[in-house]
C-alpha positions in Angstrom: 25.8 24.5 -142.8 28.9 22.6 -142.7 29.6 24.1 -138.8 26.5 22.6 -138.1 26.9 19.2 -139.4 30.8 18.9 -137.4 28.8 20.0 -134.5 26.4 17.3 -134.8 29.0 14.7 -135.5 30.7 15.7 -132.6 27.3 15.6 -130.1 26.5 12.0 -131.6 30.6 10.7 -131.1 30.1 12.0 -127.5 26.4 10.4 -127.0 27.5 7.4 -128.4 31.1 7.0 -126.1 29.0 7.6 -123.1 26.2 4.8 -123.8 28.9 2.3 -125.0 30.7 3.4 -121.6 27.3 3.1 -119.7 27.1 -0.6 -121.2 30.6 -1.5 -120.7 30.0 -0.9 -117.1 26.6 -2.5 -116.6 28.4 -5.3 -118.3 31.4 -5.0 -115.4 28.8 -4.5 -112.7 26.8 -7.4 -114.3 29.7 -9.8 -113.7 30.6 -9.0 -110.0 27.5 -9.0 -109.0 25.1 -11.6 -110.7 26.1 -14.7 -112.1 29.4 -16.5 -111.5 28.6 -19.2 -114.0 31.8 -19.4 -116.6 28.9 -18.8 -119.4 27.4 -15.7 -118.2 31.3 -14.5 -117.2 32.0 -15.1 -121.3 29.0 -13.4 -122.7 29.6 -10.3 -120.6 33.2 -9.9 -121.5 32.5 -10.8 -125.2 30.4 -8.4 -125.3 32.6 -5.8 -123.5 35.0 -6.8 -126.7 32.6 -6.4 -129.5 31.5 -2.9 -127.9 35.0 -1.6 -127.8 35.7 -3.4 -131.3 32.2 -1.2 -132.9 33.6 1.9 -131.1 36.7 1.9 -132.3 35.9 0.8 -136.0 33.3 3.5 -136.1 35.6 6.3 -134.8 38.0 5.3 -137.2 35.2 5.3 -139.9 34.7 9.0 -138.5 38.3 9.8 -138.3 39.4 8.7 -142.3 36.0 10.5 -143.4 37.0 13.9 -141.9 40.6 13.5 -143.1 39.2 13.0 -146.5 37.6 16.2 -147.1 
């Protein structure tokens, strides 16, 4: 049982690197392409911050966890 559950955590770490990738470079895309307004400019990179700020939070989250068993 626990094999299964690292394998899990592993698939969902991937899954969830490549949608916050994915966003990160609709958000990049978004930004050469669209709107050159200074407002739309600072949303998109704010929120390229927070999802590299929730990424790394959560895979340290994942990180201590493992360590502590």
């Amino acid at each position: 049982m626990p094999q299964k559950k690292l394998g899990l955590f592993k698939l969902l770490k991937i899954i969830i690197i490549i949608l916050v990738s994915v966003l990160i470079i609709m958000n990049l895309i978004y930004i050469k392409t669209a709107y050159s307004s200074k407002q739309h400019i600072t949303t998109n990179v704010l929120t390229i911050i927070l999802l590299v700020w929730a990424t790394t939070f959560w895979l340290a989250i994942i990180k201590h966890s493992d360590k502590k068993k």
